[in-house]
MDAnalysis code that builds the backbone (N, CA, C; Angstrom):
import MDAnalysis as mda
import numpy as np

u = mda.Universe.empty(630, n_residues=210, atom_resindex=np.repeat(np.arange(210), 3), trajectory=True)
u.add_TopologyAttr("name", ["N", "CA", "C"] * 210)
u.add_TopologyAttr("resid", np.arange(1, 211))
u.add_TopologyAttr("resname", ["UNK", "UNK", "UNK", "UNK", "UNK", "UNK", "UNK", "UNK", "UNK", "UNK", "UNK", "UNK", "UNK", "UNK", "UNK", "UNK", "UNK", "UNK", "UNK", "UNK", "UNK", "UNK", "UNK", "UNK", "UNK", "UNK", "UNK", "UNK", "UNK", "UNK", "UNK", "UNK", "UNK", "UNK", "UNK", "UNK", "UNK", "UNK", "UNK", "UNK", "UNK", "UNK", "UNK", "UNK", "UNK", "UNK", "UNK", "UNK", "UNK", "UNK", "UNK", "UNK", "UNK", "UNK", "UNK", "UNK", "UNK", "UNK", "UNK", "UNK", "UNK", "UNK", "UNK", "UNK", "UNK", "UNK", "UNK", "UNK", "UNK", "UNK", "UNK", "UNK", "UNK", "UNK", "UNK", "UNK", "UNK", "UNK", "UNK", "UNK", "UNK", "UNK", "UNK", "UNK", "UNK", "UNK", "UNK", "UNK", "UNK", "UNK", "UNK", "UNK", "UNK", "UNK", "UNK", "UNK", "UNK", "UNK", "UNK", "UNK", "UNK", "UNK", "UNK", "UNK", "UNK", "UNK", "UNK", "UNK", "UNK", "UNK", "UNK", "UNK", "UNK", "UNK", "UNK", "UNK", "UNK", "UNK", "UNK", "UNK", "UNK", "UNK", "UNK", "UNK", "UNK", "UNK", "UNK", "UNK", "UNK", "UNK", "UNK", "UNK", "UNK", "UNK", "UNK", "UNK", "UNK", "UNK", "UNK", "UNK", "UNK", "UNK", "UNK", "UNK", "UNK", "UNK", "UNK", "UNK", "UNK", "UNK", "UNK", "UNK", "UNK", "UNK", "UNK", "UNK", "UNK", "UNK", "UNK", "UNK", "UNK", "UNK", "UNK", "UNK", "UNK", "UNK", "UNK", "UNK", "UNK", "UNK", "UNK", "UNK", "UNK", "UNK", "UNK", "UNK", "UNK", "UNK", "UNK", "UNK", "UNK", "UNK", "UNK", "UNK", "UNK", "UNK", "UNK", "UNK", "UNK", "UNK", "UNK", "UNK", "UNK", "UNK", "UNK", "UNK", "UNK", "UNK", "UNK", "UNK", "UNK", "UNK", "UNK", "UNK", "UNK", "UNK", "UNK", "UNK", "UNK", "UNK"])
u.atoms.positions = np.array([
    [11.847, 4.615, 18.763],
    [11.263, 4.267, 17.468],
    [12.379, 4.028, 16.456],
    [11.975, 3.111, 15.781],
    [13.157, 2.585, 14.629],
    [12.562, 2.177, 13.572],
    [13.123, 2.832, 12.143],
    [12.508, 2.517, 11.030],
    [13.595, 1.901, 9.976],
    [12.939, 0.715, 8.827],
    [13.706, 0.244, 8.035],
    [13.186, 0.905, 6.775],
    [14.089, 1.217, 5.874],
    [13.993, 1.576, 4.388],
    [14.794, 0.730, 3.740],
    [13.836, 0.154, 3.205],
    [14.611, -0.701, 1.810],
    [13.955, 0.027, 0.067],
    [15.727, 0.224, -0.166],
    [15.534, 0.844, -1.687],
    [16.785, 0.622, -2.560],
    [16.234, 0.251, -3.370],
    [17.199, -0.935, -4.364],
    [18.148, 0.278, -5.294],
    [17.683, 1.728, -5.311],
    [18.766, 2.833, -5.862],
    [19.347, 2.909, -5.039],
    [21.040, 2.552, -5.153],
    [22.140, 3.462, -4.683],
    [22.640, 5.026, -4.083],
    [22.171, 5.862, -5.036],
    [21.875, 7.161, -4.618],
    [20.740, 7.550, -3.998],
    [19.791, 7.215, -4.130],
    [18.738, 6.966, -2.772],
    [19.004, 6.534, -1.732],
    [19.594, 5.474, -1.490],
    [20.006, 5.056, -0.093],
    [20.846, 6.073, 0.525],
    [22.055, 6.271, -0.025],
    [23.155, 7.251, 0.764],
    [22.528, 8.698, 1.108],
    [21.214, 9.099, -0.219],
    [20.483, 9.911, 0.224],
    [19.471, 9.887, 1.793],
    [18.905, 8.846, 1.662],
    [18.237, 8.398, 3.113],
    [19.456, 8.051, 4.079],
    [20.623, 7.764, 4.285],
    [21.534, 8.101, 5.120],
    [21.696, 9.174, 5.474],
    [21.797, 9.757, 4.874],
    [22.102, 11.503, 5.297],
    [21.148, 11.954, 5.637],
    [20.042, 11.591, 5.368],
    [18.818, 12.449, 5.939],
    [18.454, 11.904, 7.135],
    [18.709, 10.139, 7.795],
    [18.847, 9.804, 9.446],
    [19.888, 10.542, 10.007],
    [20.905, 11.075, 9.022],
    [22.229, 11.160, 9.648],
    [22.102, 12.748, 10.277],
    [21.078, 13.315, 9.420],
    [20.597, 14.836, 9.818],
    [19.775, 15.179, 11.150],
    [18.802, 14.053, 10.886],
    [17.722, 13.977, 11.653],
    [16.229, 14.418, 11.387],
    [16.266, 14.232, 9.966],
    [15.070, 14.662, 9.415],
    [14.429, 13.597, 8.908],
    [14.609, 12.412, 9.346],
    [13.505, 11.559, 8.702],
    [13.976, 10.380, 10.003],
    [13.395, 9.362, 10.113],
    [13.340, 8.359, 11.526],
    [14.274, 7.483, 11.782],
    [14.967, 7.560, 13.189],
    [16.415, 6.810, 12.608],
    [16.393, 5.228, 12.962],
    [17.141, 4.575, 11.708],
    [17.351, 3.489, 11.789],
    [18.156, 3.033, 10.390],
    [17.784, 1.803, 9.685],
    [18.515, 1.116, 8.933],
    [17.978, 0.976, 7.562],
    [19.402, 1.309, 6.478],
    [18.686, 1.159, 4.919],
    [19.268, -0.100, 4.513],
    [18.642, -0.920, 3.805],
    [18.633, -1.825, 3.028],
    [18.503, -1.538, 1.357],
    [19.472, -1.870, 0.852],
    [19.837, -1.690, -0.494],
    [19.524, -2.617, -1.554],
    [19.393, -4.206, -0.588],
    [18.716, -5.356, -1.216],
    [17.378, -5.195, -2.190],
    [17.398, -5.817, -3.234],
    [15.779, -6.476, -3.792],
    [15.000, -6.659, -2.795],
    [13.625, -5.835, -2.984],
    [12.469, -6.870, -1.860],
    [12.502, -8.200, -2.239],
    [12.751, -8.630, -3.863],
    [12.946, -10.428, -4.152],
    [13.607, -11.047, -2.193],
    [14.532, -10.106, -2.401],
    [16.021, -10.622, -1.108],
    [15.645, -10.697, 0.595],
    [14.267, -9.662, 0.630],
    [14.014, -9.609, 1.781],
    [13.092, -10.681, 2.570],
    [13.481, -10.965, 3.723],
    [13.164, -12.089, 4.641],
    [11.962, -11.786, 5.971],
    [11.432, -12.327, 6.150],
    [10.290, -11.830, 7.511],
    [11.210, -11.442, 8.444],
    [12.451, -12.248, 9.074],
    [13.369, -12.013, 10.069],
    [13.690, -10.241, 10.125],
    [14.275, -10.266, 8.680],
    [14.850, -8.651, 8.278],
    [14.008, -8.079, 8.753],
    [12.722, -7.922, 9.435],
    [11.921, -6.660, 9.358],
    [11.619, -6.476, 10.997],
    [12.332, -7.635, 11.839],
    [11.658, -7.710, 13.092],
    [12.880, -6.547, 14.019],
    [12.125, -5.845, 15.044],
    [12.350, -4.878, 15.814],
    [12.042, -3.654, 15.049],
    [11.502, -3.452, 13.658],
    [11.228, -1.923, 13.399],
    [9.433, -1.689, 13.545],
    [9.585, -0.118, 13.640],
    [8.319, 0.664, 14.156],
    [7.926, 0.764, 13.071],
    [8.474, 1.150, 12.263],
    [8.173, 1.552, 10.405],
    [9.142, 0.884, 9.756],
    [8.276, 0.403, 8.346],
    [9.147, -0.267, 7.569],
    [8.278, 0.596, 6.340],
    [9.895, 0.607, 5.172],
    [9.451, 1.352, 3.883],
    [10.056, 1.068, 2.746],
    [9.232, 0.523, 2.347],
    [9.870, -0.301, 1.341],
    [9.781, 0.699, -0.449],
    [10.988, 0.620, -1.103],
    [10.460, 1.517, -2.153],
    [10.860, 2.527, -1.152],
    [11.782, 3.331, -0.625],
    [11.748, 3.799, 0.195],
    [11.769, 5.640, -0.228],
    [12.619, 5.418, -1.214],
    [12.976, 7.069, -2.391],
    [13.703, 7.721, -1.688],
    [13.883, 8.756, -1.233],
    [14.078, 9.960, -0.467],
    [13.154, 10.109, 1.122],
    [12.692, 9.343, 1.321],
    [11.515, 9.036, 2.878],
    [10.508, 9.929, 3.045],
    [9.980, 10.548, 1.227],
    [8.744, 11.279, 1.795],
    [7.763, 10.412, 2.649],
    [7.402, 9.492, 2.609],
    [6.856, 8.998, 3.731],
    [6.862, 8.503, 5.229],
    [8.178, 8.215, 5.443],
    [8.514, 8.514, 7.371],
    [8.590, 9.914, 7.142],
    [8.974, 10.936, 6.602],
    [8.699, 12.607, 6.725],
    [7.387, 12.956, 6.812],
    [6.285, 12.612, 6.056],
    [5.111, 12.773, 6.573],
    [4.276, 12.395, 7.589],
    [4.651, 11.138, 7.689],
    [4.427, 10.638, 9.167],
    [4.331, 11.115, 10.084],
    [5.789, 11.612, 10.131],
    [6.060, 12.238, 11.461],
    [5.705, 13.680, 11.459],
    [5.378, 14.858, 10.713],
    [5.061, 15.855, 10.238],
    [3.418, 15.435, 11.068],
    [2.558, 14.393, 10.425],
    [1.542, 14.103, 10.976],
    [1.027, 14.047, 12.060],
    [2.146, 13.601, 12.761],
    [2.267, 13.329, 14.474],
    [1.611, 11.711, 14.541],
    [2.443, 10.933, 13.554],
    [1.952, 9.302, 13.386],
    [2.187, 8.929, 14.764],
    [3.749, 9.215, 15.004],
    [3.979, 9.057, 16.341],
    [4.575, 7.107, 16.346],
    [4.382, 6.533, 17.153],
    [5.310, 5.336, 17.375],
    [4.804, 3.904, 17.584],
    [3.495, 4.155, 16.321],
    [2.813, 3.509, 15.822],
    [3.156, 2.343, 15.014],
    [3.420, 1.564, 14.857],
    [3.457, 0.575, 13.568],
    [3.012, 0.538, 12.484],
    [3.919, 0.190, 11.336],
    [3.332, 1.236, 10.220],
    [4.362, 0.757, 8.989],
    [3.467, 0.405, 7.864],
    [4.471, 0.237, 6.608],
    [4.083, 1.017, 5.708],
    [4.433, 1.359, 4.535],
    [4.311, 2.224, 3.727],
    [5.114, 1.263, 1.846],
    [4.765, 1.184, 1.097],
    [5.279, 1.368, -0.281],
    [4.779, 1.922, -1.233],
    [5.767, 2.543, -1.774],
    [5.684, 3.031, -3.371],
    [6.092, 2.158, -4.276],
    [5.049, 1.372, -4.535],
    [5.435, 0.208, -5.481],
    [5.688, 0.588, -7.244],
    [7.030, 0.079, -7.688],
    [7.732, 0.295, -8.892],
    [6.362, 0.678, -9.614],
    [6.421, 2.083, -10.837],
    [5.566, 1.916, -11.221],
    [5.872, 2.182, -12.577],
    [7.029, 1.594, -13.221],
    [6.927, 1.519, -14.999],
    [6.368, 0.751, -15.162],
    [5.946, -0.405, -15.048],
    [5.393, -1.503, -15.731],
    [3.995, -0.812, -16.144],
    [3.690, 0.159, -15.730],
    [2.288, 0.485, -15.778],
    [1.948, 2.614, -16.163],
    [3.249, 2.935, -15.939],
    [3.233, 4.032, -16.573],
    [2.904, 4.354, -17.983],
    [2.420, 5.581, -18.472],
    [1.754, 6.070, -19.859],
    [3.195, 6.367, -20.420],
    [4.227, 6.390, -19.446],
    [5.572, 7.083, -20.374],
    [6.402, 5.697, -20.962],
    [6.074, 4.163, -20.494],
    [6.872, 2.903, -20.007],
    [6.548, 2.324, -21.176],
    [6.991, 0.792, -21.361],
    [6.462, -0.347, -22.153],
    [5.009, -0.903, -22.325],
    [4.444, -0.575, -21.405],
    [3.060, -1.069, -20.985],
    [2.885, -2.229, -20.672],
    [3.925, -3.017, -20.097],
    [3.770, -4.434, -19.830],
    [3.095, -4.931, -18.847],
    [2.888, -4.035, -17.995],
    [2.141, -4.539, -17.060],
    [2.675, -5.428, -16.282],
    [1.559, -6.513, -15.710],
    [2.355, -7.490, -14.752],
    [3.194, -8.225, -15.613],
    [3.496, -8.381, -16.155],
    [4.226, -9.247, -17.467],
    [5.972, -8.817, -17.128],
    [6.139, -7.590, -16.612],
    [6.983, -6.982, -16.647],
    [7.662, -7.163, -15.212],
    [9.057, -7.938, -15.294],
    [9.332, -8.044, -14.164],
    [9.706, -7.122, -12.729],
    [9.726, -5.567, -13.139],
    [9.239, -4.940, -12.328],
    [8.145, -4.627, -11.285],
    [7.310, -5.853, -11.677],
    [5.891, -5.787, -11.126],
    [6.201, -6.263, -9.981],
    [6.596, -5.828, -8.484],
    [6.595, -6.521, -7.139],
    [5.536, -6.178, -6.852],
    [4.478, -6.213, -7.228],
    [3.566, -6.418, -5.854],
    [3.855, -7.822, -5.447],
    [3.338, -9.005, -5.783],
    [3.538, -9.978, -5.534],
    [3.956, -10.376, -4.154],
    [5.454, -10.067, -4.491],
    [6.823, -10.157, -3.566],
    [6.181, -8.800, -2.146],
    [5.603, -8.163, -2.045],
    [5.251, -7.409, -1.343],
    [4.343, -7.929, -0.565],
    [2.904, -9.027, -0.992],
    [1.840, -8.849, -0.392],
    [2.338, -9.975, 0.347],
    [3.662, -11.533, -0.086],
    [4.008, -11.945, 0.044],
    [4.860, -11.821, 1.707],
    [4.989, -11.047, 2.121],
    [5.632, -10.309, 3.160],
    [4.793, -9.985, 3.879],
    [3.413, -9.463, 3.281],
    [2.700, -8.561, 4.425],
    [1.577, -9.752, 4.719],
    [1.690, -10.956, 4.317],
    [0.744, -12.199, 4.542],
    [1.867, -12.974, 6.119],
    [2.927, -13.089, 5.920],
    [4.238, -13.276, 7.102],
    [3.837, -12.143, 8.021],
    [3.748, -11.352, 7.658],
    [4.247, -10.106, 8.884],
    [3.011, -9.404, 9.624],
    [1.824, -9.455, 8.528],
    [1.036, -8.817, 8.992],
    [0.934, -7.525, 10.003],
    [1.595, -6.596, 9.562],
    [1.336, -5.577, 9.956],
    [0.124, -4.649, 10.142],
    [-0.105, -3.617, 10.965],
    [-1.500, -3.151, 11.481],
    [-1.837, -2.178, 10.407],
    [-1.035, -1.708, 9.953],
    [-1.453, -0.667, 8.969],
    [-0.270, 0.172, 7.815],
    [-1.090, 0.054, 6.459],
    [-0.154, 0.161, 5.278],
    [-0.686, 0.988, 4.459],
    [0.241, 2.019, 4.239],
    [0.013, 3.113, 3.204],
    [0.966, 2.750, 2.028],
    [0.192, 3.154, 0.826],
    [0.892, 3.122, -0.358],
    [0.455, 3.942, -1.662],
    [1.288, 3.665, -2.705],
    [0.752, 4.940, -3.457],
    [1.432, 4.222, -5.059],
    [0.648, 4.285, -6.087],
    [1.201, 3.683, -7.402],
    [0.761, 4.686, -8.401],
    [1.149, 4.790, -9.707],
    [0.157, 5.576, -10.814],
    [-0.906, 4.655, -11.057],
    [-1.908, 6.185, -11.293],
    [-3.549, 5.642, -11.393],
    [-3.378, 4.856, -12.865],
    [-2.333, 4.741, -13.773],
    [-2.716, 4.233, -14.903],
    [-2.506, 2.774, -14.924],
    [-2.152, 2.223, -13.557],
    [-2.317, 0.448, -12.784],
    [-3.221, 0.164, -12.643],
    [-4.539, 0.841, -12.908],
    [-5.806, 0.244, -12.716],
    [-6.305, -0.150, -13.516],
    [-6.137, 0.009, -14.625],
    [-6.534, -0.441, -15.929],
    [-5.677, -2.012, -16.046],
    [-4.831, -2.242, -15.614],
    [-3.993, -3.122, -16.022],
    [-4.647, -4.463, -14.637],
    [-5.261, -4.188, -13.929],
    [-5.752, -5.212, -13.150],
    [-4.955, -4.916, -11.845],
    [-4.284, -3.851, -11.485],
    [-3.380, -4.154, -10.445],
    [-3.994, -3.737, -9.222],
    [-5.212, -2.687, -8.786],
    [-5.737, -2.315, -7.644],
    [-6.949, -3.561, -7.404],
    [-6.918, -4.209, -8.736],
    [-8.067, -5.768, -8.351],
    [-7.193, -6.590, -7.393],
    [-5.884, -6.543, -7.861],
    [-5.451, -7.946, -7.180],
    [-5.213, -7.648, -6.004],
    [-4.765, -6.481, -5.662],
    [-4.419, -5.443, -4.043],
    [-5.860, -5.604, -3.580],
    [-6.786, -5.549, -4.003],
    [-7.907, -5.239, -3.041],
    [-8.071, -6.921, -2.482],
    [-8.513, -7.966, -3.273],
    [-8.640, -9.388, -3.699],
    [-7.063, -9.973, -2.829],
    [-6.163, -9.418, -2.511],
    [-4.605, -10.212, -1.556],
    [-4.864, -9.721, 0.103],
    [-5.202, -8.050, -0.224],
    [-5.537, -7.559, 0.970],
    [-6.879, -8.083, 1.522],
    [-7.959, -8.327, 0.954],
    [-9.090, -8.583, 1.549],
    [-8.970, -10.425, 2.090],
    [-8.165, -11.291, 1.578],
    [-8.078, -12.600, 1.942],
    [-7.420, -12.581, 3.161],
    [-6.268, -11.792, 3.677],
    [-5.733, -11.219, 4.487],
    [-6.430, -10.504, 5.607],
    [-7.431, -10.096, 5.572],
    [-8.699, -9.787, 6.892],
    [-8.111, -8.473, 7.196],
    [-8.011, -7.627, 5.932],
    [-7.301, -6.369, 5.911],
    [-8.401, -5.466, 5.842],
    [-9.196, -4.149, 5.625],
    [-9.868, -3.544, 5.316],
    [-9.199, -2.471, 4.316],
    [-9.627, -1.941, 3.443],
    [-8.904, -1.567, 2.019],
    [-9.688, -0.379, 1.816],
    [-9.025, 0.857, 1.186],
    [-9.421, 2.170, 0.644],
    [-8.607, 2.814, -0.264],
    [-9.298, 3.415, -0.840],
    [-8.272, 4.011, -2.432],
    [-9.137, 5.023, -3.119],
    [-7.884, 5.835, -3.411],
    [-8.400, 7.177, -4.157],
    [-7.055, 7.726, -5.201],
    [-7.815, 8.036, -6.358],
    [-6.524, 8.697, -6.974],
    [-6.908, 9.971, -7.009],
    [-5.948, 10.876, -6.494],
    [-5.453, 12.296, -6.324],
    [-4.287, 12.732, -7.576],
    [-4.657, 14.038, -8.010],
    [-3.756, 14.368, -8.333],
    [-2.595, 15.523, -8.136],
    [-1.876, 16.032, -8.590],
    [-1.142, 17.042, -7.914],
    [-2.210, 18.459, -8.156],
    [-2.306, 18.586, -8.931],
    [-3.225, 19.730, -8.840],
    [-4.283, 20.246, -7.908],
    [-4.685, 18.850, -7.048],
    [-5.348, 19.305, -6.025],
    [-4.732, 19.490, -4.790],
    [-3.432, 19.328, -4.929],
    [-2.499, 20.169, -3.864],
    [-1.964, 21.964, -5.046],
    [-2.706, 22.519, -5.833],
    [-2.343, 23.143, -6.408],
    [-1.056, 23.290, -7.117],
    [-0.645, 21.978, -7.678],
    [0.577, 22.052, -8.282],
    [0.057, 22.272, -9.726],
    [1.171, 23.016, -10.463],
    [0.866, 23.522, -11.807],
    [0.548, 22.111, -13.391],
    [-0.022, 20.699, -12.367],
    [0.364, 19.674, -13.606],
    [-0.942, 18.588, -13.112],
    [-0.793, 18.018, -13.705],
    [-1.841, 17.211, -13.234],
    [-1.373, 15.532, -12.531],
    [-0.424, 15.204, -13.024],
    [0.154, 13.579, -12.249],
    [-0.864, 12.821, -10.995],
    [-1.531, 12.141, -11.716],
    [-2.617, 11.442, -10.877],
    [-1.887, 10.290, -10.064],
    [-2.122, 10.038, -9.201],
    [-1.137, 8.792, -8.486],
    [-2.566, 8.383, -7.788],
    [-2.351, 6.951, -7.289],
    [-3.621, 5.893, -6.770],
    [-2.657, 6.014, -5.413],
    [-3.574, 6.099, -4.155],
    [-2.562, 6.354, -2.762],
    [-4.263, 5.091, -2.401],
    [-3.328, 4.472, -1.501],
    [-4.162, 3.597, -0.810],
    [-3.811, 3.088, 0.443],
    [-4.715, 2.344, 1.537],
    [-4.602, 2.529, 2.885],
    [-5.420, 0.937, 3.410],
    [-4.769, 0.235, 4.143],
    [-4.974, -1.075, 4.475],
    [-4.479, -0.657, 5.702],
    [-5.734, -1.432, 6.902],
    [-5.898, -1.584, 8.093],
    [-6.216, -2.868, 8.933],
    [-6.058, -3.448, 9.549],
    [-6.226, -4.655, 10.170],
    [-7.601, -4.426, 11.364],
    [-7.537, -3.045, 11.938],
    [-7.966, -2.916, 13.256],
    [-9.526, -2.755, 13.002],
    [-9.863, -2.247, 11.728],
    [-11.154, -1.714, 11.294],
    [-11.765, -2.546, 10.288],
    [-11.488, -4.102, 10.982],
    [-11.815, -5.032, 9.769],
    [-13.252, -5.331, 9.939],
    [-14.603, -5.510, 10.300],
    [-15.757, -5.521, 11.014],
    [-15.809, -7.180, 11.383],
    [-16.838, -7.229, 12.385],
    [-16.944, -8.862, 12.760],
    [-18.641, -8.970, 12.885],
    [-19.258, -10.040, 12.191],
    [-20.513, -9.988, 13.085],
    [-20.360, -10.691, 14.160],
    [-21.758, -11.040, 14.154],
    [-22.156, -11.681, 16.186],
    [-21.617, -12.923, 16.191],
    [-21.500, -13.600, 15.237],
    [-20.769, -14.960, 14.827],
    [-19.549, -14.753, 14.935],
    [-18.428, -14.034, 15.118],
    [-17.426, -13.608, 14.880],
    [-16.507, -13.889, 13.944],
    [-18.066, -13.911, 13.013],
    [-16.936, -13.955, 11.348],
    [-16.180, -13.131, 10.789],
    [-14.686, -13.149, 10.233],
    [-14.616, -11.697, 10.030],
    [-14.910, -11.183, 8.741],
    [-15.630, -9.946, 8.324],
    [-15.994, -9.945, 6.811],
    [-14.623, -8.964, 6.437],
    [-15.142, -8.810, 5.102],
    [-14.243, -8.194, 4.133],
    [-14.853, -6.921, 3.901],
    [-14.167, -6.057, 3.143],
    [-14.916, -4.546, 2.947],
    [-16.126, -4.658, 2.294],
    [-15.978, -5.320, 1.166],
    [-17.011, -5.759, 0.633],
    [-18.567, -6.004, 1.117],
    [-18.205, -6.876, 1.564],
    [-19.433, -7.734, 2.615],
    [-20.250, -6.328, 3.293],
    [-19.343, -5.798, 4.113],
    [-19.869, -4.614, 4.802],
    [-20.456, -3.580, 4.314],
    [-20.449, -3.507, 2.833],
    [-21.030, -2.173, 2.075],
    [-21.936, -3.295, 1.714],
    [-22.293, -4.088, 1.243],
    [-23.613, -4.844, 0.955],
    [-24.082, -5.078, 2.074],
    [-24.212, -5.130, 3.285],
    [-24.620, -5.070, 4.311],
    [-25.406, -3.721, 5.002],
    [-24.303, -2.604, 4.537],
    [-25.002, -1.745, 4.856],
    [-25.555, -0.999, 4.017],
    [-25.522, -1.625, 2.058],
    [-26.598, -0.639, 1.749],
    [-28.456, -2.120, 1.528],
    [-27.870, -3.642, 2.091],
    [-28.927, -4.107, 1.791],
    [-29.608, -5.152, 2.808],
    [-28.835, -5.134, 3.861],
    [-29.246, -5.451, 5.488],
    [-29.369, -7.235, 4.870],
    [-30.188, -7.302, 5.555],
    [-30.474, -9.034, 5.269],
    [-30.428, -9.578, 4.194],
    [-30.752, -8.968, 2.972],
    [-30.764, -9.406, 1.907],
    [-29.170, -9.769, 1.164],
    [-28.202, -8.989, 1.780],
    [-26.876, -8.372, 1.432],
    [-26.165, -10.534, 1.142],
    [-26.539, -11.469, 1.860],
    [-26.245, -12.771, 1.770],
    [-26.296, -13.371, 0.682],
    [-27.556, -13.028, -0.276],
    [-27.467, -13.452, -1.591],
    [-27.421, -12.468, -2.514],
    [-26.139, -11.201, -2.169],
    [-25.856, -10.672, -3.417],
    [-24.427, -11.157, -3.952],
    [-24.314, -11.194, -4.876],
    [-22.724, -11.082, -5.147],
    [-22.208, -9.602, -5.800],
    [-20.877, -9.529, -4.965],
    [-20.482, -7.588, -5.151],
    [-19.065, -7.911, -5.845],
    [-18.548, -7.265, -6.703],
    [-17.112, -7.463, -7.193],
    [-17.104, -5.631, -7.214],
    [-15.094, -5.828, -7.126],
    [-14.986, -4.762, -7.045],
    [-14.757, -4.003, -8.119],
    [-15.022, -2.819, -8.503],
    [-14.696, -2.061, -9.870],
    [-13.755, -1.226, -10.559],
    [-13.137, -1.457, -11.642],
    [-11.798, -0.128, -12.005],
    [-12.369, 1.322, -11.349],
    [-13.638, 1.753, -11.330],
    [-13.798, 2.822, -10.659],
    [-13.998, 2.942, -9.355],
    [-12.857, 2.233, -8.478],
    [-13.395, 2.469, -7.161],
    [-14.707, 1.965, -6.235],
    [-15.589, 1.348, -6.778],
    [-16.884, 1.200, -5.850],
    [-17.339, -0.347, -6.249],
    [-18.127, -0.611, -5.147],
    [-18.523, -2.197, -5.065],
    [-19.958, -2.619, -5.951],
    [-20.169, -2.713, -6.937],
    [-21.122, -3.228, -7.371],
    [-21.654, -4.539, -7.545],
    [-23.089, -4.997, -7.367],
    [-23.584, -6.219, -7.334],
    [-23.408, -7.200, -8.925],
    [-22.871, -8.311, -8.615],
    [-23.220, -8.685, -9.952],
    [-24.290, -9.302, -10.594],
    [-25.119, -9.269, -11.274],
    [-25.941, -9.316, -12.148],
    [-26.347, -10.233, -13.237],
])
């Protein structure tokens, strides 16, 4: 198994060196480049790729998990543009890679992607356009914001963690493939579900429009 981390801090990287170099997180190769910089080529022969990579709490959990030697991407996508502490610029703000991210995962298509942003990106349109890039993509999509406190930490820091799958995309008998969407109007309105229209909502859930 071989994993890539790409992370554009300096002291992060040499940090994720030392921690392959230990053996506590999955060994393979850091990239220091911009995702702007990164290429479909760059990513071919790894098991995990991690982009936004930090310190590798995420190949550490993974493997803690028993993910095992699965295929598997993961980002923590930049999140001042959209932080309560930041400018509030939002996508406006050239920190905003998603873009450059979904951009990659439309090339590469990978089987399955974990990620995690602050919940205060939802307001700003950014879990619309993730659901709306991932769902054109024949991805299946889930999201929840957690906060630390419900791991009993003494604070509250809400973060949006979300989970895109390829394998659990549904098909009918036609072997069309639907979207998440489709499938919750389906299964809360069977036949009728064809002439509803569902958009998705800042709170998480699919409602009909009206």
């Amino acid at each position: 198994m071989k994993a890539y981390y790409n992370e554009f801090d300096p002291k992060a990287a040499a940090w994720l060196r030392q921690l392959i170099k230990d053996g506590n997180i999955t060994q393979g190769e850091v990239d220091e480049r911009s995702i702007k910089d990164v290429e479909t080529r760059d990513l071919r022969g790894f098991d995990r790729v991690h982009f936004f990579a930090g310190i590798g709490t995420w190949d550490y959990c993974l493997s803690q998990a028993g993910w095992g030697g699965r295929p598997i991407w993961t980002a923590s996508l930049p999140c001042q543009p959209f932080s309560a502490a930041g400018k509030g610029l939002g996508k406006s703000d050239e920190r905003h890679l998603l873009p450059h991210f979904l951009e990659l995962v439309k090339e590469c298509k990978p089987a399955t992607i974990l990620g995690e942003q602050v919940a205060a990106a939802i307001k700003h349109g950014w879990l619309d356009d993730l659901y709306a890039e991932m769902e054109a993509c024949d991805y299946a999509i889930g999201s929840a914001v957690i906060g630390a406190h419900s791991v009993n930490s003494p604070h509250i820091r809400q973060r949006l963690y979300w989970v895109a799958d390829t394998s659990i995309t549904g098909k009918t008998e036609s072997g069309y493939r639907q979207s998440h969407s489709e499938r919750v109007a389906n299964d809360a309105f069977g036949d009728c579900a064809d002439d509803i229209e569902w958009v998705y909502c800042r709170d998480n859930k699919y409602r009909p429009v009206k």
